[in-house]
TIPA-949802 format. One line per 5 residues: number of its first residue (from 1); their letters; for each residue x, y, z of C-alpha. Coordinates in steps of 0.05 Angstrom, whole numbers, plus 32768, in hexadecimal, padded with zeros to 4 digits. Layout:
N
NUM	a	X:Y:Z  ...
***
This chain:
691
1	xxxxx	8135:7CCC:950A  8111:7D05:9524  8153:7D1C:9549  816D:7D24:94FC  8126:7D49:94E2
6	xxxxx	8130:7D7B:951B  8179:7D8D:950A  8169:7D84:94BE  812E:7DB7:94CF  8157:7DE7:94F9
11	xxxxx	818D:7DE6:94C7  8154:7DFC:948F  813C:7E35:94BF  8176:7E4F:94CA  818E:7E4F:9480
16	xxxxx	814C:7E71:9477  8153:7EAA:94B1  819F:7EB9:9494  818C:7ECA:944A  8153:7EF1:9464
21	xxxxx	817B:7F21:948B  81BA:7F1C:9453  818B:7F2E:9418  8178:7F7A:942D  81C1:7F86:942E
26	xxxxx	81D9:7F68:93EF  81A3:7F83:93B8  8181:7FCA:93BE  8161:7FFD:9398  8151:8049:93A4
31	xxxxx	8123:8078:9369  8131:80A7:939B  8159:80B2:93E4  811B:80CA:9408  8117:808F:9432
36	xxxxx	8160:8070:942B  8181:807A:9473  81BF:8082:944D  8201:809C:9478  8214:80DD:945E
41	xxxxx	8252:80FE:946D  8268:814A:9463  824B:8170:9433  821E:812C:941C  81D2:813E:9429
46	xxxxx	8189:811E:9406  8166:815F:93E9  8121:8167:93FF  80E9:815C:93E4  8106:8143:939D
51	xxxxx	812E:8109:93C5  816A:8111:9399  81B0:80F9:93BE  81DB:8142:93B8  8222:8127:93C5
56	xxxxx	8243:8175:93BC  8228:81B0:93B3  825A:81EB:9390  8288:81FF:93C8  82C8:81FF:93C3
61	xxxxx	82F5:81C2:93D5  82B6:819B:93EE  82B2:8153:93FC  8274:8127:9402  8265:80DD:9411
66	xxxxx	822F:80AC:941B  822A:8065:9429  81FB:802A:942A  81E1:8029:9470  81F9:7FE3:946F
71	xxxxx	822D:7FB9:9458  8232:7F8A:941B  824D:7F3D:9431  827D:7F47:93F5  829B:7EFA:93F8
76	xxxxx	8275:7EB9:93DB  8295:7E72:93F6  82A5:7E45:93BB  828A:7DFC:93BB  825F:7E0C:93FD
81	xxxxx	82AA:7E06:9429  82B9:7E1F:9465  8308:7E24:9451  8311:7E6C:9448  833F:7E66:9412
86	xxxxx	82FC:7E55:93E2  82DD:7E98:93FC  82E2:7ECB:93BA  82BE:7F0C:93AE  8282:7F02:9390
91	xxxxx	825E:7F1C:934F  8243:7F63:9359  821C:7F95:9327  8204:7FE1:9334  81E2:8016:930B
96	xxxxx	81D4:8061:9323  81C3:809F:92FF  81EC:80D8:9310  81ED:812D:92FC  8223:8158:9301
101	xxxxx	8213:81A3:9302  824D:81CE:92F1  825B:821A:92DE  8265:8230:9293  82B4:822E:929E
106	xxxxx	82B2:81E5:92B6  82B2:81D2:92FC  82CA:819A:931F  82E3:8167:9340  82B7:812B:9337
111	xxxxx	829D:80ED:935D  82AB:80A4:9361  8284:8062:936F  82AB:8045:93AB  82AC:7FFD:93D8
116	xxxxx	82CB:800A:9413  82D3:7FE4:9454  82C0:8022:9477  8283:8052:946C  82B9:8091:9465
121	xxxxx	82FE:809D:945C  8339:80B9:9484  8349:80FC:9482  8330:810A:9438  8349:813E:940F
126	xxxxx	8320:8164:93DB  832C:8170:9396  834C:8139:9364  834E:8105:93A3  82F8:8109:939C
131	xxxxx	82F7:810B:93E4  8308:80C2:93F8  8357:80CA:93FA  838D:80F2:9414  83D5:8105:93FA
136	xxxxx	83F0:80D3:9432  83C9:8096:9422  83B9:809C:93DD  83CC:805E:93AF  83DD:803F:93FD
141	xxxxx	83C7:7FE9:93F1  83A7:7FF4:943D  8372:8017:9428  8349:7FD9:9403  8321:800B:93DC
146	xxxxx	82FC:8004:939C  82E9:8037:9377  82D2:8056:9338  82D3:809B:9321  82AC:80C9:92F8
151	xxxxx	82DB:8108:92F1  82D6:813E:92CA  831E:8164:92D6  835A:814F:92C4  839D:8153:92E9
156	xxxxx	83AB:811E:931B  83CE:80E3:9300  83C8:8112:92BA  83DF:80DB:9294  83BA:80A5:92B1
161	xxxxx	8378:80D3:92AA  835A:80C8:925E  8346:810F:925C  8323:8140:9286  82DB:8122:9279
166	xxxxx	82F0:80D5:928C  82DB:8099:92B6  8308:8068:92D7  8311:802D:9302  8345:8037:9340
171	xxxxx	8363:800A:937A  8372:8030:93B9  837F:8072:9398  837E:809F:9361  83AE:807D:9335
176	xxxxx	837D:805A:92FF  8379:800D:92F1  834F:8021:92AC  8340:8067:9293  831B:807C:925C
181	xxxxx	82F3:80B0:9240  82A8:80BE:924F  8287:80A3:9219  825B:8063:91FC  8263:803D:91C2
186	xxxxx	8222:803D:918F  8204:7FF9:9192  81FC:7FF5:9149  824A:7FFC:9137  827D:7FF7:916C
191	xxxxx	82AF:801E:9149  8284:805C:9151  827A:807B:9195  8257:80BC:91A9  8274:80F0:91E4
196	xxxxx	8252:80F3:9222  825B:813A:924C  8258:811C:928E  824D:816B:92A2  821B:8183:9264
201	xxxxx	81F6:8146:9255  81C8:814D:928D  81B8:8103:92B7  81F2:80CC:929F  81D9:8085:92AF
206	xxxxx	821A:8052:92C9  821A:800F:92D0  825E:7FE9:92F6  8255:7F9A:92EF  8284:7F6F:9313
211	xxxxx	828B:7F24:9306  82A7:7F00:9343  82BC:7EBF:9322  82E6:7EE0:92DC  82F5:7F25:9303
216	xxxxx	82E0:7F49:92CA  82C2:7F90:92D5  8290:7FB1:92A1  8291:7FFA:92A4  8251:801B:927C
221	xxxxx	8239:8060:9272  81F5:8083:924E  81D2:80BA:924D  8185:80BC:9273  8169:80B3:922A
226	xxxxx	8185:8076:9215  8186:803A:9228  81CB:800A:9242  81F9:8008:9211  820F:7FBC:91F8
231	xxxxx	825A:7FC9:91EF  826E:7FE5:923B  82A4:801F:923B  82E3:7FFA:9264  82E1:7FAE:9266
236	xxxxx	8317:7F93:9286  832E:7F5A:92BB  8347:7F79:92FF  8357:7F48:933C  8330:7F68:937C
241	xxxxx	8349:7F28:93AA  8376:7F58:93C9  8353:7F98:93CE  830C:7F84:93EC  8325:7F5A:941B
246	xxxxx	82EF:7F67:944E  82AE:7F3C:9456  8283:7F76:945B  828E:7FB3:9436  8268:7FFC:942E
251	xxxxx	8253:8010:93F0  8244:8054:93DF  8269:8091:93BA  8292:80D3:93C6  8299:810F:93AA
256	xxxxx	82C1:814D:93A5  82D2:8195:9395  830D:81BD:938C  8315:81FB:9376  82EE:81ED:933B
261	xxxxx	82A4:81DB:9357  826D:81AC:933A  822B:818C:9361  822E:814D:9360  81E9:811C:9362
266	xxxxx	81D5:80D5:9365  818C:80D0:934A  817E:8086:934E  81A6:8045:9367  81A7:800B:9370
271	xxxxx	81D1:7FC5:937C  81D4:7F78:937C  8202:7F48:9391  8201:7F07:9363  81D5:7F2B:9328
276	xxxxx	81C5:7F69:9302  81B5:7FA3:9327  8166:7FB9:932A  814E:7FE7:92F6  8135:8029:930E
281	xxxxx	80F8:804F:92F7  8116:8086:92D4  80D2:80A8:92D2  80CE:80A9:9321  8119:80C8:932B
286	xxxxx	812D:810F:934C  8124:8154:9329  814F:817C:933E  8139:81C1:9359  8147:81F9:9326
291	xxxxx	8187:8218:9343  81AD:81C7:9331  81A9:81DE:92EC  81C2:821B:92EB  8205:8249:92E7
296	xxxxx	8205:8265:932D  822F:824A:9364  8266:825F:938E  8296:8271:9354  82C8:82B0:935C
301	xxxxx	82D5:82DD:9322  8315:82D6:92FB  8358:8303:9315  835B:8335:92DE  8380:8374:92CF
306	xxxxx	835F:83B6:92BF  837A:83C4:927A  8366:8373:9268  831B:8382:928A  8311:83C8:925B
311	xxxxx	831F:839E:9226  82ED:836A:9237  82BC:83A4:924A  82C4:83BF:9203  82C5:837E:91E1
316	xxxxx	8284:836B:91FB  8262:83AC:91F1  8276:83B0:919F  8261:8367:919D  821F:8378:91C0
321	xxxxx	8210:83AC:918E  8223:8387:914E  81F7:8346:9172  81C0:8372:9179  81BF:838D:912B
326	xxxxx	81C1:834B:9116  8191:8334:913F  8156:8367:9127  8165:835A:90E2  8168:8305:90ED
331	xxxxx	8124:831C:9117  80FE:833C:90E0  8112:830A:90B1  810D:82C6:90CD  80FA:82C6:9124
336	xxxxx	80BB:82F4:9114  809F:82BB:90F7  80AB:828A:9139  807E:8287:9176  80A8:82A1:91AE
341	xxxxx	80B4:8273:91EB  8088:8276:9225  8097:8263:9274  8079:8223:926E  80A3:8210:9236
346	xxxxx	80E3:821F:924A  80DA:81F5:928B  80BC:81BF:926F  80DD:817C:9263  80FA:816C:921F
351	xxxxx	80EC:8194:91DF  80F0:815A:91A3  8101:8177:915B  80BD:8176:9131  80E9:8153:90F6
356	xxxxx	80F8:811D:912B  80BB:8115:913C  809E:8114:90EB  80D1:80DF:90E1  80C7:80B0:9121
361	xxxxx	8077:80B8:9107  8084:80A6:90BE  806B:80E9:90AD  8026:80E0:90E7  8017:80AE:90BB
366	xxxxx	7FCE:808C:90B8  7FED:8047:90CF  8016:8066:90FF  7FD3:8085:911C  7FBF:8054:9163
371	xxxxx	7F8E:8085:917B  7F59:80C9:9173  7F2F:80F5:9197  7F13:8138:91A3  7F5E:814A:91B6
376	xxxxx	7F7D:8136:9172  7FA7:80EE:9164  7FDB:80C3:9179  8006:80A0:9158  8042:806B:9163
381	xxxxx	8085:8079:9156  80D4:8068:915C  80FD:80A3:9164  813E:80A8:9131  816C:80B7:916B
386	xxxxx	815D:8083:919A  8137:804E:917C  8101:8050:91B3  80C0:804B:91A8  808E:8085:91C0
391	xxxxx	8049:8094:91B8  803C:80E1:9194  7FF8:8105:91A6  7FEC:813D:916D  7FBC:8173:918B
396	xxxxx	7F8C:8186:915C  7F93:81CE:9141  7F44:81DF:912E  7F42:8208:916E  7F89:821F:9177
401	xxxxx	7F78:8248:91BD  7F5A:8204:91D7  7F98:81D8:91BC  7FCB:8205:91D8  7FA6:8205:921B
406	xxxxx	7F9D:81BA:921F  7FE5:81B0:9204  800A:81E3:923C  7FE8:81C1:9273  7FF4:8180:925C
411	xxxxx	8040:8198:9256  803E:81B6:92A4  801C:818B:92BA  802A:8143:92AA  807A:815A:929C
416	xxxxx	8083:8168:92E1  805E:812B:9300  8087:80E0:9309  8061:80AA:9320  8057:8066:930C
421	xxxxx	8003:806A:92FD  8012:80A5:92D3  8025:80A7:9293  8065:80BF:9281  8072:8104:9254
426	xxxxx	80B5:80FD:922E  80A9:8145:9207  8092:8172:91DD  8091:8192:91A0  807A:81DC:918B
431	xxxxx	807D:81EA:913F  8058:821B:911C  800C:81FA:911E  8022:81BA:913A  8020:81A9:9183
436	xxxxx	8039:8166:9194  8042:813A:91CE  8074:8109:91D9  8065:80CA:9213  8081:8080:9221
441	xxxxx	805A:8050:91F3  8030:802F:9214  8023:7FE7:91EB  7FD3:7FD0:920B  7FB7:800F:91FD
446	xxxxx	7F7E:802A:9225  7F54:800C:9258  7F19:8020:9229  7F35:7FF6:91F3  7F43:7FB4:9212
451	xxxxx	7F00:7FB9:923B  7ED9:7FBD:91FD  7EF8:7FB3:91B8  7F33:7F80:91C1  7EFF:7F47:91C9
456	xxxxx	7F25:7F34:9206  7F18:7F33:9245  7F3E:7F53:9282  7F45:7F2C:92BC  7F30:7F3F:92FC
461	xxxxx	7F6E:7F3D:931C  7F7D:7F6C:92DF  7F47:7F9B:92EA  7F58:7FA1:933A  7F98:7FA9:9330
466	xxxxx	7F87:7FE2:92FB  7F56:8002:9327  7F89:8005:9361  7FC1:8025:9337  7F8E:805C:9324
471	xxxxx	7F7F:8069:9366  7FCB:806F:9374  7FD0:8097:9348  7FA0:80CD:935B  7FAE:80CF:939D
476	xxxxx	7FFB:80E9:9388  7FDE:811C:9357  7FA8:8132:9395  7FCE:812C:93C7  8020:811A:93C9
481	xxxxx	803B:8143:9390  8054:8187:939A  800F:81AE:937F  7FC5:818F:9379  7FBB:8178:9339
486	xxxxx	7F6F:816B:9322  7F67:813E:92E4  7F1E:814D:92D2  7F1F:811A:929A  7F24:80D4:92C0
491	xxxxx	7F00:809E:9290  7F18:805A:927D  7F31:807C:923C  7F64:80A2:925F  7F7D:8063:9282
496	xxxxx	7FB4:8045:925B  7FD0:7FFA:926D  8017:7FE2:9266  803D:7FA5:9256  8033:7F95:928D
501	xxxxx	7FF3:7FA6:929B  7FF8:7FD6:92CE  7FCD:801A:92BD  7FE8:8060:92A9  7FB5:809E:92B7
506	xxxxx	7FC5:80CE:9281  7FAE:810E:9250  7FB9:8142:9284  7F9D:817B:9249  7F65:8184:927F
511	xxxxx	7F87:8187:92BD  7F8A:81C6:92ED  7FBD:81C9:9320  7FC3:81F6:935C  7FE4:81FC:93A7
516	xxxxx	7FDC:81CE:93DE  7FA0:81E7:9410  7F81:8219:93D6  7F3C:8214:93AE  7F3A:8205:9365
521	xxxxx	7F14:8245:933E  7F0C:822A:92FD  7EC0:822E:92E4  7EB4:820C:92A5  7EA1:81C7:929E
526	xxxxx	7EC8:819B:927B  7ED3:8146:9279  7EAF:8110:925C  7E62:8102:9261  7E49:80CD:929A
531	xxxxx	7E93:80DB:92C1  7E74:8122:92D6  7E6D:8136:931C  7E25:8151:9327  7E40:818B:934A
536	xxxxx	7E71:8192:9310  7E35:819F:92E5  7E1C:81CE:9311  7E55:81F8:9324  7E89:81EB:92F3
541	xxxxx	7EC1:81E6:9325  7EE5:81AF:9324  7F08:8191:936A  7F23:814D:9380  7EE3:8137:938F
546	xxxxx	7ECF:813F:9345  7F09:810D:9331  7EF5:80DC:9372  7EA9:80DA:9351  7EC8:80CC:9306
551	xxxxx	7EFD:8098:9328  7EB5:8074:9346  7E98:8079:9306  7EDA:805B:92E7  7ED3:8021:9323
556	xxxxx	7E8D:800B:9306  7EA9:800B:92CC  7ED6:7FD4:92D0  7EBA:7FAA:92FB  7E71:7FA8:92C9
561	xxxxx	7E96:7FB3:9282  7E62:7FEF:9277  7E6B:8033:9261  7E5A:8062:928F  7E1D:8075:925F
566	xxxxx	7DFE:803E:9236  7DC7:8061:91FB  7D98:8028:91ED  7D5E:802F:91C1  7D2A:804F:91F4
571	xxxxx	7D60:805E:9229  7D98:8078:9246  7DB4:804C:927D  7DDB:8067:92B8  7E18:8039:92C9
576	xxxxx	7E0E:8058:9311  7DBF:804D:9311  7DC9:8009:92EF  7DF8:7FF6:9325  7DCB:8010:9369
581	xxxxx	7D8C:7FF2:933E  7DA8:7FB1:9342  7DC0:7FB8:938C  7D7E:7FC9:93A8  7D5C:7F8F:937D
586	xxxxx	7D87:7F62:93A1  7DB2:7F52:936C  7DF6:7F79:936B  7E1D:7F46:9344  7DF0:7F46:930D
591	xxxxx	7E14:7F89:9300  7E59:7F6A:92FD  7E7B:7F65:92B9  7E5A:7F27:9296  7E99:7F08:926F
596	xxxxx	7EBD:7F06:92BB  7E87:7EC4:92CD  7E94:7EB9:9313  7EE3:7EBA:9306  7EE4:7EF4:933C
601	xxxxx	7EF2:7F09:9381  7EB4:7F0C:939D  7EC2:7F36:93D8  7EF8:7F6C:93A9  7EB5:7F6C:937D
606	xxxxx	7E88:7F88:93B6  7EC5:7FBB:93BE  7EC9:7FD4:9383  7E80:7FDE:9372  7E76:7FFD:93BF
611	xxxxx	7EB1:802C:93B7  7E8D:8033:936F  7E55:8050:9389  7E70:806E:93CC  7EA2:80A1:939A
616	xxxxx	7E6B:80B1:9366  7E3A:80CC:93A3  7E14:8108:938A  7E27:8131:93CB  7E77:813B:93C9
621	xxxxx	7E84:813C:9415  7E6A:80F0:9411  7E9E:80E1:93E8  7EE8:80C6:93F9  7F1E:80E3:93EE
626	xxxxx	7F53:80BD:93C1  7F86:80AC:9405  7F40:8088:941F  7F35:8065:93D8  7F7B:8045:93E5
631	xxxxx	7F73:8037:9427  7F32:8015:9415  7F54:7FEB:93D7  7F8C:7FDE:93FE  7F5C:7FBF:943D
636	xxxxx	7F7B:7FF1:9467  7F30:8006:9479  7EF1:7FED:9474  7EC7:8008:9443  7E8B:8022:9464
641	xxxxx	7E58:8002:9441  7E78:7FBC:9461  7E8A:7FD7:949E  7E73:7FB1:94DA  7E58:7F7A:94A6
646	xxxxx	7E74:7F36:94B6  7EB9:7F25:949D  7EAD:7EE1:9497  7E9D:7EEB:9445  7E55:7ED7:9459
651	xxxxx	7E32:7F26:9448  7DEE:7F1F:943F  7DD1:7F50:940A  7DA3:7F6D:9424  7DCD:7F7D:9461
656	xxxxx	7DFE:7F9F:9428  7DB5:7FC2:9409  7DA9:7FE1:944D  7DF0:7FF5:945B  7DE8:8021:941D
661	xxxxx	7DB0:803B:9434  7DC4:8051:9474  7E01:806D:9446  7DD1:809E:941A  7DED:807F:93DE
666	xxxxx	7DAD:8067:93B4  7D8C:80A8:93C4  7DCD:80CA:93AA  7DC5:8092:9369  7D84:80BC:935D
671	xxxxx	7DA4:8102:9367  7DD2:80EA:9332  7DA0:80D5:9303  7D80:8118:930E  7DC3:813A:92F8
676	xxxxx	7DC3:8117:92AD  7D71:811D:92A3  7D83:8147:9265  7D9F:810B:9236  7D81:80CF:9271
681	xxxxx	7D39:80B1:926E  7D52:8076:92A5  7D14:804E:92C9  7D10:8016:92F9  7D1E:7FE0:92D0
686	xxxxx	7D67:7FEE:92C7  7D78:7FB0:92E8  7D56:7F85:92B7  7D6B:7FAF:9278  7DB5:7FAD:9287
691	x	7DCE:7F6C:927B
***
């Protein structure tokens, strides 16, 4: 008997050890290639520091590949047999977003989606081969290639091709299995189907869905905008038993050029065996540096005549001249009237139509209207042209210098910015007095909301988890984007929650950014009473510290369910005072959010209101920066009001009491105080008032 539980228990261990070292090859996901360890071949390279994969850039009769690092076990064994003969490929899915930058001619070749047994190919050629054939061994049943192409010239295999702009599904060469078009069907009628310029239409989303059991391939293309088509562009049955006849096999893509040019890009990817392929954040993916968009490139000028180029010369000059006399008079008449576009604007992300925008609204409608403030309203909407659901933010036009200054820095900003704490900024919209703002809807609302008006109550596994993405969030905008960016209006009413209820920092109208290693100049004081730094006050230069102290104010604030200022009849409590008041009476949990009970973590609790406290310290060089807030939520350090206290769980309060002493951080409590004596008449009994 215990001869059988040993083997029984090997057997179960070693089950175990085999799908843990099988699963990191047969499903991943990348928002970016900074950290892939892809293999990249030729002219294949991960641009720095967007993290976008760059497969070609526009030389002539380039080639590019990468590959998985890894391969993918492609074969499943039917019925749990060890007769190779029930071995058959397996069920596999993709998606990837993809760009392809071309001149105003057209450029070319294209790129393909391969499986290979090999991370490369023999002897490529460029051109309408896309880099992972040659004239020898193209079509050649040897090669046990799988691949799927994305071309935008056509001319080999003409009549195979569907057109110039087509995708298509290919066994060991060129020659296609299923061609058709680039283009999806509308989900609401079939019958109707809408162009996609795989070289104009900016990012192209692609899904490739293999089921192992039917051998049925799904084929599916969209633009970034909109979301998977239902009705997938080729749909069709292709036996693979005789082309991926390898257990493990690369997956990865090539490219090429000719001597037309395009850059080719991969964005995002990701793949599953045995499921759907992971979503990717589309918020988080590559932009790509300027020059990707553009018409330069390694393009020669066309071989013309003399006579044919005088012509030309002449042409253009007369048109030129007529162009410009119509242009005053369509100036004085109807362009005077417009505002005329600004830097900011025209690199910015998406400019919406106003009239799409009145229509997704209903008109800004009063029952469209989820939110106001000094900055103007919000309201919900469903945009005509995609059906999704986004949240508008009208700036309010009473001061039109202020509006326009909130609104451009909200648009430079937030457009730039992709992380998953920050909101996301779809658009925007500029029409005669209007300003608009278009982000992702976000369905809970603000942290404000649902810590005092829903009449429920968060969690505190809620609340951590909400103060931790915060902190995340910050610490990119401080430190790991491109340019400092300082918020100055961090307050629970700027905190939106998802679905999900993960937290979204957003309204950027206030935020200043500048370089990496430079001071911030700006002198007058802006942001929200009780989330002021006192040296904010003073000076009226903001800084990260000034966000650190309103991100401790914001701390106390969830974990006590307390505005940062509370105006009772005779007084104005502090949170902060309230908070140290109740420390130093030997009572800090008398602070903690009543409706929570004792339904908390009891040591994340002394956390959170000692990080509290430690980040709104009147001096600024007390306070931590936003990596050491992380650090500190994440248990990476030791906060050091704790540190050296025991571990065991056993922390005596008045051992915590003293520890803030030592720390300065009551006499900063009274600093602070000191700061708001204009609207504050707080006394010693805070303690006792504040329940």
């Amino acid at each position: 008997m215990a001869t059988i539980l040993l083997i029984l228990a090997l057997s179960f261990f070693t089950n175990l050890l085999f799908l843990s070292q099988s699963q990191p090859y047969s499903n991943f996901s990348y928002n970016d290639f900074t950290a892939s360890n892809l293999i990249l071949n030729h002219e294949a390279a991960v641009l720095q520091p967007s993290g976008a994969l760059q497969l070609t850039n526009r030389t002539r009769n380039a080639i590019g590949h990468a590959f998985h690092p890894t391969p993918i076990p492609i074969f499943a064994n039917n019925n749990n047999s060890n007769n190779s003969s029930n071995l058959f490929i397996s069920s596999f899915s993709t998606y990837f977003v993809f760009q392809i930058s071309s001149p105003p001619n057209g450029g070319g070749y294209g790129f393909a989606f391969v499986l290979s047994p090999r991370p490369g190919f023999h002897n490529p050629s460029p051109g309408h081969l896309l880099g992972a054939f040659n004239r020898s061994n193209d079509g050649d049943p040897s090669n046990h290639i799988f691949l799927v192409e994305f071309d935008t010239v056509q001319g080999h295999n003409e009549a195979s091709d569907a057109d110039a702009n087509h995708v298509a599904i290919n066994l060991n060469g060129m020659t296609p299995t299923a061609s058709h078009s680039a283009l999806r069907y509308l989900d609401r009628d079939p019958a109707l189907t809408e162009e996609i310029d795989m070289e104009r239409d900016g990012p192209i989303q692609a899904w490739i869905e293999y089921d192992g059991p039917t051998g049925l391939i799904n084929l599916t293309i969209s633009p970034l905008n909109i979301t998977k088509p239902i009705h997938p562009l080729i749909s069709r049955p292709i036996d693979l038993s005789t082309v991926l006849v390898h257990q493990g096999m690369y997956v990865g893509f090539s490219a090429a050029t000719g001597e037309q040019t395009s850059a080719h890009y991969i964005l995002g990817w990701s793949f599953r065996l045995n499921g759907p392929a992971d979503h990717l954040n589309l918020t988080r993916l590559p932009i790509l540096p300027p020059d990707a968009n553009d018409n330069g490139g390694d393009f020669s000028p066309s071989r013309t005549n003399l006579p044919t180029a005088l012509i030309a010369t002449l042409s253009v000059v007369l048109f030129i001249l007529l162009a410009a006399l119509a242009g005053t008079v369509f100036y004085r008449k109807v362009v005077a009237s417009y505002e005329i576009l600004e830097d900011w604007e025209l690199e910015s992300p998406h400019r919406f139509q106003h009239a799409d925008l009145h229509r997704a609204t209903g008109g800004f409608k009063e029952s469209a209207k989820i939110g106001s403030g000094g900055f103007g309203c919000v309201y919900k909407g469903v945009l005509p042209s995609t059906g999704c659901q986004v949240a508008v933010k009208r700036i309010k036009s009473n001061n039109r210098i202020q509006g326009m200054r909130e609104f451009a820095a909200e648009i430079e900003s937030l457009g730039r910015l992709r992380h998953k704490n920050l909101i996301n900024l779809q658009g925007w919209c500029k029409y005669k007095d209007d300003l608009l703002l278009v982000y992702d809807y976000i369905p809970n609302g603000s942290l404000e909301s649902l810590l005092y008006k829903t009449g429920k109550t968060l969690t505190w596994e809620q609340r951590f988890n909400i103060v931790e993405g915060v902190a995340s969030g910050l610490l990119y905008l401080h430190e790991e984007w491109e340019k400092v960016v300082i918020h100055r209006d961090v307050k629970s009413s700027n905190v939106l929650i998802d679905r999900d209820m993960n937290p979204k920092l957003g309204d950027f109208g206030l935020a200043r950014l500048y370089d990496h290693g430079k001071t911030e100049h700006t002198t007058n004081v802006v942001g929200t009473i009780g989330y002021i730094a006192p040296e904010l006050a003073r000076t009226g230069k903001a800084s990260k510290g000034t966000d650190v102290f309103a991100y401790g104010i914001l701390l106390l604030e969830v974990a006590c369910g307390r505005g940062p200022v509370v105006y009772e009849v005779d007084r104005n409590v502090i949170l902060v005072d309230w908070v140290a008041e109740c420390l130093l009476k030997g009572d800090p949990f008398r602070s903690v959010d009543f409706r929570l009970g004792s339904d908390y973590n009891v040591e994340e609790m002394e956390l959170v209101l000692g990080l509290g406290l430690l980040c709104s310290h009147a001096r600024p060089e007390k306070r931590p920066t936003m990596r050491q807030v992380v650090k500190y939520l994440n248990r990476d350090e030791v906060l050091p009001v704790f540190d050296k206290l025991s571990s065991t769980g056993s922390r005596r309060v008045d051992e915590i009491t003293s520890r803030f002493l030592a720390l300065g951080l009551t006499d900063s409590v009274a600093t602070t105080t000191g700061s708001f004596r204009s609207f504050s008449m707080s006394n010693t009994t805070l303690c006792d008032s504040g329940r």
